[in-house]
C-alpha positions as CSV (number, residue, x, y, z in Angstrom):
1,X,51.9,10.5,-9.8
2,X,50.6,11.2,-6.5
3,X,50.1,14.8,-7.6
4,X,47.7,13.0,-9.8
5,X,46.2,10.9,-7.0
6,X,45.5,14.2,-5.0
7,X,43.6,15.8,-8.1
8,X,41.4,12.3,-8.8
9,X,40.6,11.7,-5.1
10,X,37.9,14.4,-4.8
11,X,36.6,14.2,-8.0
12,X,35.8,10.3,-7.1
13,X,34.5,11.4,-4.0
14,X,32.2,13.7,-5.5
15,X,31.2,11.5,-8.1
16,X,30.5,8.8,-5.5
17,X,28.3,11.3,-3.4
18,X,26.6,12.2,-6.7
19,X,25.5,8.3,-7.2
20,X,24.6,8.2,-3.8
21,X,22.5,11.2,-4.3
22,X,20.7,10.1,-7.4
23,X,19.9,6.3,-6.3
24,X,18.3,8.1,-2.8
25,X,16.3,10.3,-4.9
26,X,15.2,7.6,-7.2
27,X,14.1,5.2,-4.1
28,X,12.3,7.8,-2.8
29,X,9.0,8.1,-4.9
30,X,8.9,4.7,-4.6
31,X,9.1,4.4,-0.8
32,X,6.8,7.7,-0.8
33,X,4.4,6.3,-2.9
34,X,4.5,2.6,-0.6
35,X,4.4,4.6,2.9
36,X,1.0,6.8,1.2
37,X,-0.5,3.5,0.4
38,X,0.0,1.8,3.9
39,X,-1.3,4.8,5.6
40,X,-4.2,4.7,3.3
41,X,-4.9,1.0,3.8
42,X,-4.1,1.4,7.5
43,X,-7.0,4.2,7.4
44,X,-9.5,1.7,5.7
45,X,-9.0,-0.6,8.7
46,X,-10.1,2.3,11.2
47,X,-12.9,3.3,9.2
48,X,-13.9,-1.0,9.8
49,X,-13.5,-1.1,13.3
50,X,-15.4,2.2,13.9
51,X,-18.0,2.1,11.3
52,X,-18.9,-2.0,9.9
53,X,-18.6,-3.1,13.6
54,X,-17.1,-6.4,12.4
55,X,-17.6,-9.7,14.2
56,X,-14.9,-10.8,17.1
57,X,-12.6,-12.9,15.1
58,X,-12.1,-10.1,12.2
59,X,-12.1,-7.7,14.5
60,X,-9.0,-9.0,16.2
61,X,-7.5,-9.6,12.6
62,X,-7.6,-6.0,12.1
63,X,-6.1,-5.1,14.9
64,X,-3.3,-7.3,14.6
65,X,-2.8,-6.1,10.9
66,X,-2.7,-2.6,12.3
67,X,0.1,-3.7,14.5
68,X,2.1,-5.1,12.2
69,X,1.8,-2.4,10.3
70,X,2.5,0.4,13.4
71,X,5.8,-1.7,13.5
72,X,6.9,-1.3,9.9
73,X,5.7,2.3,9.6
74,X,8.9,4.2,11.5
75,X,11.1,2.0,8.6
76,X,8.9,3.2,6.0
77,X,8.3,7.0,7.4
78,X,12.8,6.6,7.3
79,X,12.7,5.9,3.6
80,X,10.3,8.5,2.8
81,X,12.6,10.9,4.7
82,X,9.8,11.6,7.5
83,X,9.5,11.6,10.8
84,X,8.7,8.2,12.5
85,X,7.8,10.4,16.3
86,X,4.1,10.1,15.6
87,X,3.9,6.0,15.4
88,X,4.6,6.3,19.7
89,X,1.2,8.1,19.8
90,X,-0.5,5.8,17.4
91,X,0.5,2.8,19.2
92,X,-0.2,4.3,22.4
93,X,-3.8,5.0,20.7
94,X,-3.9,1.0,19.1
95,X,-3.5,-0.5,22.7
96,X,-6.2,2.0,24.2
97,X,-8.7,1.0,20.9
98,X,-9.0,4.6,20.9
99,X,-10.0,4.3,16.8
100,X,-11.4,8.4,16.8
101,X,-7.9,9.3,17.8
102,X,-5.9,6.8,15.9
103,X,-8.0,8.0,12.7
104,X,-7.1,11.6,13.1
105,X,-3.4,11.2,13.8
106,X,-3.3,9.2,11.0
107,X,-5.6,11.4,9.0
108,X,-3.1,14.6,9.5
109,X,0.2,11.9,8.5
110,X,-2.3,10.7,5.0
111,X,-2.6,14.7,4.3
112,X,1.8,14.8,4.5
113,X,1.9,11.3,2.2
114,X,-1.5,11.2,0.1
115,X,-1.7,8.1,-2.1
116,X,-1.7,9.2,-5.7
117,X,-4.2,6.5,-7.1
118,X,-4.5,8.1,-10.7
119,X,-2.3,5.7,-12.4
120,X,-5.3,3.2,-11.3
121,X,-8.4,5.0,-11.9
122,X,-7.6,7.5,-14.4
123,X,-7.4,5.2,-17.4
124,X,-10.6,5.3,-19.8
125,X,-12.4,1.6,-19.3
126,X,-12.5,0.1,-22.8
127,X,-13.5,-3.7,-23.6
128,X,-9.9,-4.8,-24.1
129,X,-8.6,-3.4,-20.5
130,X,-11.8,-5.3,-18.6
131,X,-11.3,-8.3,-20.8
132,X,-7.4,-8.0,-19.8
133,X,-8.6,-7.5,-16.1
134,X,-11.2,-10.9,-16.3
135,X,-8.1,-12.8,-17.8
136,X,-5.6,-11.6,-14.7
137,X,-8.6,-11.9,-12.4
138,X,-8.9,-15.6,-13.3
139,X,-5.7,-16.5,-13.7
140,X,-4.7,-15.1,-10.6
141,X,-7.1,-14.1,-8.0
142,X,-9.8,-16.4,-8.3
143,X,-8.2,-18.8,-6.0
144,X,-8.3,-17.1,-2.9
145,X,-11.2,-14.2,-3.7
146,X,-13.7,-16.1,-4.9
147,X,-14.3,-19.2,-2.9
148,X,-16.2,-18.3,0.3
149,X,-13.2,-17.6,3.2
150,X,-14.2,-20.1,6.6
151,X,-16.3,-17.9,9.2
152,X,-13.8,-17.9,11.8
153,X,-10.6,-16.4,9.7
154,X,-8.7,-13.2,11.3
155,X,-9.4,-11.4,8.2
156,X,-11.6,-13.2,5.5
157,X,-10.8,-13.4,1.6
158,X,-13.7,-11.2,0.5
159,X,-14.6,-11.5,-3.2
160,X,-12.8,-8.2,-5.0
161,X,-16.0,-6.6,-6.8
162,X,-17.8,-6.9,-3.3
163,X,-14.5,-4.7,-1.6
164,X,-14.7,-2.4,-4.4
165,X,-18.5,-0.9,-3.8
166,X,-17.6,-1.0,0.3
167,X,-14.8,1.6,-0.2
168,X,-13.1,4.4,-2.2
169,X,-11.2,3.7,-5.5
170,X,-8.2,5.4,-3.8
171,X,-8.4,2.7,-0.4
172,X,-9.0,0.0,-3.1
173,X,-6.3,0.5,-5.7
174,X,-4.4,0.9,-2.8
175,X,-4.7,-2.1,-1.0
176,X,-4.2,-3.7,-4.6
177,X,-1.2,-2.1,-5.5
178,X,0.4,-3.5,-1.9
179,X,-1.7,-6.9,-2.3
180,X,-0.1,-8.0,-4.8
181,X,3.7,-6.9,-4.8
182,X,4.9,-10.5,-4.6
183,X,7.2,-12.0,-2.3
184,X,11.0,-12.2,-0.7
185,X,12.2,-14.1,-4.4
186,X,11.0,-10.9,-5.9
187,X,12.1,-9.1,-3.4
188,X,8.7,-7.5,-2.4
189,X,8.3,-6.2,-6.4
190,X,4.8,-5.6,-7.6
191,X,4.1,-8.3,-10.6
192,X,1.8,-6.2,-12.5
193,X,2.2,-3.0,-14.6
194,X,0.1,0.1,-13.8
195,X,-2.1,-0.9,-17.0
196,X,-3.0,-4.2,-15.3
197,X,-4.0,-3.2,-12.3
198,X,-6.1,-0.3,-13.8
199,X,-7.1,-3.1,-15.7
200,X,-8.9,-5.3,-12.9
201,X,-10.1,-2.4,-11.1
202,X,-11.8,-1.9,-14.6
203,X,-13.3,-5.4,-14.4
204,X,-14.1,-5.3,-10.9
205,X,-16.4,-2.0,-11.6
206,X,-18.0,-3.6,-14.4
207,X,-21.5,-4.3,-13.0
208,X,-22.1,-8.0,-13.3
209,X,-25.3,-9.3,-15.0
């Protein structure tokens, strides 16, 4: 019997390690593809700051979102299996407001973790998937996107169609793919299928007469 024992032991072991193995290598596309699309949203509030010169009170919501997300971002470069050594330098870069150099550290970290946004952008636009995009629109969205946000907020509610045609499909489907991921009862999952967010995007690009 316990020459039996001696034989099983290492074949558990290794069969263990093998699980291990293939649950880690099944997270990781999926905390890849999250760290590409913070790094990408992340890069979209640089570009504001330095380019659209927003007023005082958005201007300091920016900058705290980018703080927040400098203080997930060596977690999620972990996960990805990256290293987390360049978020001192960008954080030494957020408290100067040094926005040239925060954009091309984070530039050269985008280039290692690019956001694949195809999933989004590539499907053909047909009058089903926009009609499926007004429905989820509507029934979701329209709450908080489509009733003017007050003046003073940190970071405004901006009606959707409006974000679309002020930056790139890739920044957009981005920040909608992480907008909308749910909360801790869903433990952070996204809600919608790849379809239905191809599918508002869709709607949002449909030019409004």
């Amino acid at each position: 019997m316990a020459r039996v024992r001696r034989f099983l032991l290492p074949i558990a072991w290794a069969a263990a390690c093998w699980s291990a193995a293939t649950q880690a290598g099944a997270a990781g596309p999926e905390h890849g593809r999250r760290l590409a699309a913070e790094l990408t949203v992340m890069a979209g509030d640089v570009r504001r700051l330095q380019l659209e010169r927003p007023g005082p009170q958005e201007r300091q919501g920016l900058e705290k979102r980018l703080a927040g997300a400098l203080a997930a971002l060596p977690l999620s470069l972990r996960r990805a299996g990256g290293d987390a050594g360049a978020v001192v330098e960008l954080r030494v870069l957020h408290e100067r407001r040094d926005w040239t150099g925060f954009g091309t550290l984070l530039q050269a970290l985008r280039q290692r973790y690019p956001f694949d946004a195809r999933p989004f952008l590539a499907v053909v636009p047909s009058d089903g998937l926009t009609r499926l995009g007004a429905d989820i629109h509507r029934t979701v969205c329209v709450g908080c996107h489509d009733a003017p946000s007050p003046g003073d907020a940190l970071l405004p509610a901006k009606r959707l169609p409006d974000q679309l045609a002020s930056m790139s499909r890739e920044e957009f489907a981005a920040r909608l793919w992480l907008g909308v991921r749910g909360d801790k009862a869903t433990a952070f999952a996204n809600p919608f299928s790849e379809r239905e967010l191809a599918a508002l995007i869709a709607w949002y690009a449909t030019p409004r007469r």
